[in-house]
N, C-alpha and C positions, 0 to 999 in steps of 0.2 A: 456524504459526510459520515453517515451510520459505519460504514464498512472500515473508514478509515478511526474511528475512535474504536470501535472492537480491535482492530488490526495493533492501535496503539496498546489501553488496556491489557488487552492479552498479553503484548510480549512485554512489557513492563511490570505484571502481576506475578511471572514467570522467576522473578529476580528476588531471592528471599533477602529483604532490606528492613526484617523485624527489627528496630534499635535494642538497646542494652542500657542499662541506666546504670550497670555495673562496672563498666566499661569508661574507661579515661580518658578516651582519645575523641575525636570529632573529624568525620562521624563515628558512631561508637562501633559500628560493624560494619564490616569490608563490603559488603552486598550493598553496601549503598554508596560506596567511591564507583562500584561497577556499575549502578541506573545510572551515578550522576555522567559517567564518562558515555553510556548508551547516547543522552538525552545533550551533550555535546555536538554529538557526532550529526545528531538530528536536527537538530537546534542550527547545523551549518547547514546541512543537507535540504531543507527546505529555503536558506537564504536569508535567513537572522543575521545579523552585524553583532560585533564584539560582545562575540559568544565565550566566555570565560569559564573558569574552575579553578578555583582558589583551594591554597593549599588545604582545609577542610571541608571541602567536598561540596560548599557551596557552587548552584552555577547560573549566570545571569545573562541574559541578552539582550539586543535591539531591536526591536523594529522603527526603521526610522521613520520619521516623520515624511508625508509627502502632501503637505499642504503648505500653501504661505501664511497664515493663520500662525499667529503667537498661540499656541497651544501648549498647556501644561504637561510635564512631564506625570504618567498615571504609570502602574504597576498592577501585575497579576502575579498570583504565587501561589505555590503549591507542595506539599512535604511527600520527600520520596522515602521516608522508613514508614512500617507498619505497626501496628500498637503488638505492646507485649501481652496483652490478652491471652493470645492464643497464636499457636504456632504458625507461623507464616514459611515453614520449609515444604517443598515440592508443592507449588501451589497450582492447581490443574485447573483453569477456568472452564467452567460449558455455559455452550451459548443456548439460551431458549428463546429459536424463531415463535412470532405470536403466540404467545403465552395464552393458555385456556384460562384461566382461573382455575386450576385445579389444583392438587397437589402435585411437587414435582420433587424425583425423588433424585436426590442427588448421589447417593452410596447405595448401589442397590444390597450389594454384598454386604455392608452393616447396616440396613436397612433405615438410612436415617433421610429421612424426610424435609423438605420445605411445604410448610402445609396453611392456610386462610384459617383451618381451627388454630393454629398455634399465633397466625400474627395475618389477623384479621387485613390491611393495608394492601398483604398482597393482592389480593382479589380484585382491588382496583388498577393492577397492572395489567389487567386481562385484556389481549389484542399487539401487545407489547414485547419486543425485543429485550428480554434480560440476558446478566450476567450472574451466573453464581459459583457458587464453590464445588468440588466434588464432596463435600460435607467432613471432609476430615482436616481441613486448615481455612482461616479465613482466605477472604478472595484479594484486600489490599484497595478496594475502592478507596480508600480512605489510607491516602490520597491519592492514587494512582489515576483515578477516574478525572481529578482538579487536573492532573497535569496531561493529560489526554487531551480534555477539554481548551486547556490552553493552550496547547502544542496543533492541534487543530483550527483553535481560532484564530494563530499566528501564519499559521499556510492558508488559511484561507483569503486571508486582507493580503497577504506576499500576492497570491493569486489572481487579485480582482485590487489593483491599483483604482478604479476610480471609486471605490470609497476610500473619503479624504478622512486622513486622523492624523492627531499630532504624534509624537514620539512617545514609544512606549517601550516599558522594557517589561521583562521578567524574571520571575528566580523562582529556581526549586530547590530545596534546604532540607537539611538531614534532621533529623532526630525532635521532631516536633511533639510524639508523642510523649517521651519523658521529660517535655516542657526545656529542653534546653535548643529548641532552633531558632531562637534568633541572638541566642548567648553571642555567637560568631559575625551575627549577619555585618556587613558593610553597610550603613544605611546612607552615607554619603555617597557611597562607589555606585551605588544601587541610583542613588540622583533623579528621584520621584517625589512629586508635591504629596501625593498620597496613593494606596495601593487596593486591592482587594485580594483578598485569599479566599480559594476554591477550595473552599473545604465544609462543606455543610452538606444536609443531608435532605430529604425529598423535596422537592419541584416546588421553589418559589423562596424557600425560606433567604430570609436578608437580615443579616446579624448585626449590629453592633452595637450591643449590653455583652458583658460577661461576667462571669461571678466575678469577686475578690479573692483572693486565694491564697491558701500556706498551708504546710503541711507540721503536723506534729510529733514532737516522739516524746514520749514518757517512757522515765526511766523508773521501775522499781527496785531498791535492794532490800533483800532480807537477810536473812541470817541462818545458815543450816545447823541443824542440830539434828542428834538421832532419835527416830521418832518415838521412843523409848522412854528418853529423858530426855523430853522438849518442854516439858510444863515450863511456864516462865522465862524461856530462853529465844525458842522458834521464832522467827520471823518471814512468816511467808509471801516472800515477792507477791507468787501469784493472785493470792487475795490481796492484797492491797490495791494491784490490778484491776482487780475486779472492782474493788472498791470505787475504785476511779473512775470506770468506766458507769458503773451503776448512778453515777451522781448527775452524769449528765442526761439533759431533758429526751426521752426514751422518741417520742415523738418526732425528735428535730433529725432525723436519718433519712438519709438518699431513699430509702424503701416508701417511707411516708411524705414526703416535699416533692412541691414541684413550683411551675411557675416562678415567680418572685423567692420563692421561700429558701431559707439556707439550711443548713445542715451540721453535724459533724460526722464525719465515714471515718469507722475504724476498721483499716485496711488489713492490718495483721497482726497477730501476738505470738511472742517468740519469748518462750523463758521457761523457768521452773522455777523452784524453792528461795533460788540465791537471789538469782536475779531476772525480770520479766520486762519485755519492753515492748509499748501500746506504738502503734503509727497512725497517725489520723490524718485527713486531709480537713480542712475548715473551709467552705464556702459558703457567702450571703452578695446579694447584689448591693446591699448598702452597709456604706462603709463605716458608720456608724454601729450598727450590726455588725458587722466582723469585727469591729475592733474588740466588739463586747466578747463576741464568744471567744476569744482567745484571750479576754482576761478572765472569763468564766475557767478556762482551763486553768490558768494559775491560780485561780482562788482555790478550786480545790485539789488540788498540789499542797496549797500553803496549811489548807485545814488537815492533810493526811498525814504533813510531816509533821505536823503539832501533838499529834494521835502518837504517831509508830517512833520518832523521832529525825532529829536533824540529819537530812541528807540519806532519807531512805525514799523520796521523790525528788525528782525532777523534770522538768520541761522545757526541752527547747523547740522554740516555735519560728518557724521562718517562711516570710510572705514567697509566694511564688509570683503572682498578679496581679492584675488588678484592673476594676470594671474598666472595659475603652471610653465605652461612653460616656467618659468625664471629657478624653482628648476629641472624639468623635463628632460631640455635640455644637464646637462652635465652626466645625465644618461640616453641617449637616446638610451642604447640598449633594455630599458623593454619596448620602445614603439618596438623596432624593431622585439622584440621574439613574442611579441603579433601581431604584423602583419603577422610575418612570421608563426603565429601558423593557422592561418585566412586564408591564404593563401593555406595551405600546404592539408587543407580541404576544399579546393575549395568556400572559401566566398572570395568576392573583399574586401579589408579593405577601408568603408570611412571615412578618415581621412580630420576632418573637426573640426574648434575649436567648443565648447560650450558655445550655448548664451543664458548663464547662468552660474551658478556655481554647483561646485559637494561639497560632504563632501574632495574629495580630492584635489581641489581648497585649503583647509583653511592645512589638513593635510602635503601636500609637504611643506608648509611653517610652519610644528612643526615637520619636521625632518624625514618625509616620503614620498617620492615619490609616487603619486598616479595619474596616467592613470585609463582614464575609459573604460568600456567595454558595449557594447550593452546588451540590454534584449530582443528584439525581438517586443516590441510593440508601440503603436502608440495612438497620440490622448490623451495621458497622461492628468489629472486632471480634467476630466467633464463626463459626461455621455457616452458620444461617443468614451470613452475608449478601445481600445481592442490589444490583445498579439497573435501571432501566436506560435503553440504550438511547429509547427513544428521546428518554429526559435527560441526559449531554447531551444529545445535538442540540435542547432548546438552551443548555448550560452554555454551549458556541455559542450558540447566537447572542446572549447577553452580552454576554463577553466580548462579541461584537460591536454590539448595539451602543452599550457603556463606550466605550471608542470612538464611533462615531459619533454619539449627543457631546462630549467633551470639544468636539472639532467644531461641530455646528454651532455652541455657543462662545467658540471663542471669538 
């Protein structure tokens, strides 16, 4: 099983399927019509039933059911683009047989290192089969590793018919990093009670909290004038900007928050004199709390334009998510069989909310329950990427296991 999720990984890492969030179309870049058509052809070639690819690049399949057992239709899933972080073109995976605990240097020629002083966690991969980057693009576990892992534990059950499960399908979906993959999804066509997404990150973790979410933009206008004869006339975007920015609580930023706590991230500032415009995202896990801090935005908006005057602030604010575990909670036995499948194979389940969102953050609220599942790796979106190989195969086996506990109680 090791050999064949390297085998997958690799040549699906191989495929530069960065998304675009510039980009109009779905998916937003060609490199991911090209995995989706790879994972087609594979998706047949192992023995999958109505194996699809819909006009945007979504693609979904069967595994039929081969029990007599009323069993529920369940789902796995996994996103084939890579984050815009960091450049996902010529992406060279190396494999490191049993890992020392040491450092390993990934670029010897730019001398750029994966090192336990820089990220302590590695050291406990020692004895361990990784994947990493050659240090100058990310590697793509995220998600390439979810859909390995599922393309593996679907050949494996084709494989070994006497373990009984009901009918299951799958999908792997384009553009989840810039938050529009399941804009597209079919959630009917798709024709599952409820799903899990393979997309988390070291051995155990089982999701289903996610923040609330929306993204901001403030707008400032000023007024140019030369700098000469500005006394009384000036109006400078950029300081009002700043103004703006200064008023909210210095504290409440991704740098300082963790756990339960929410934030505002100001992502980027683009302007000058005339005119400056702030991008924020807003995350808190209660939604009480989010609502606030996005009226906190507009209050002081409403105090700046009172200041500089009418229509030299604005803000428009628009949700992106929102927690699952509202939809999650009164079907809280699919987080329980997944724990208890984690369990039953000697991993600890940690069960910890997500800070951030999944594709199934947005799907539980279009009528699908979606819990996520680890992938095994670490360091996701930059160079210093890397998957232990050994932890997919325990990612299969859940993936398995979940399958079977659903057959067994029905």
């Amino acid at each position: 099983m090791k050999k064949q999720l390297i085998q997958r990984l690799t040549a699906y890492a191989q495929v530069d399927t960065q998304s675009d969030a510039g980009s109009k179309t779905c998916p937003t870049t060609p490199g991911q019509l090209t995995l989706a058509r790879m994972l087609v052809d594979e998706l047949t070639s192992i023995g999958m039933s109505e194996v699809t690819m819909d006009a945007n690049g979504y693609v979904m399949a069967t595994l039929p059911a081969n029990t007599a057992k009323e069993v529920p239709t369940i789902g796995f899933m996994a996103h084939m683009d890579t984050a815009t972080d960091f450049t996902g073109t010529g992406v060279k995976p190396q494999v490191v047989e049993h890992y020392d605990g040491k450092d390993i240097v990934l670029n010897e020629e730019q001398r750029i290192v994966l090192s336990p002083a820089d990220f302590p966690a590695l050291a406990g991969y020692a004895g361990h089969t990784l994947v990493t980057t050659d240090g100058t693009t990310l590697l793509g576990a995220d998600d390439k590793a979810g859909i390995a892992e599922i393309m593996t534990a679907m050949d494996f059950l084709l494989q070994h018919p006497e373990i009984k499960h009901g009918r299951v399908r799958v999908a792997f979906t384009p553009d989840e990093e810039i938050g529009r993959g399941p804009h597209r999804f079919d959630v009917a066509a798709f024709g599952a009670s409820c799903a899990y997404t393979v997309d988390g990150g070291p051995l155990g973790e089982l999701q289903y909290e996610s923040f609330n979410a929306a993204q901001a933009i403030v707008t400032c206008k000023g007024k140019i004038v030369h700098p000469g004869t500005a006394k009384g006339k000036m109006v400078n975007s950029a300081k009002i900007a700043m103004e703006f920015n200064g008023k909210l609580p210095v504290q409440e930023a991704p740098e300082h928050t963790e756990g339960y706590e929410g934030f505002f991230h100001l992502i980027s500032v683009h302007g000058d004199v005339e005119e400056t415009k702030l991008h924020y995202i807003i995350r808190d896990f209660d939604k009480t709390a989010f609502n606030n801090r996005k009226q906190l935005m507009t209050q002081i908006a409403k105090e700046l334009e009172a200041r500089y005057g009418q229509g030299r602030i604005s803000v428009e604010i628009t949700d992106q998510y929102y927690n699952m575990r509202e939809k999650i909670e009164p079907v809280r036995g699919i987080v329980d069989i997944a724990r208890e499948a984690m369990e039953s194979l000697g991993i600890e389940p940690v069960i910890e909310p997500i800070r951030g969102g999944t594709d199934g953050s947005q799907l539980s609220y279009m009528g699908l329950p979606t819990p996520n599942l680890f992938t095994g790796g670490e360091n996701y979106h930059g160079r210093y990427e890397f998957v232990s190989v050994d932890n997919m195969e325990k990612a299969t086996n859940v993936i398995v296991e979940i399958i079977r506990r659903f057959e067994q109680r029905a």
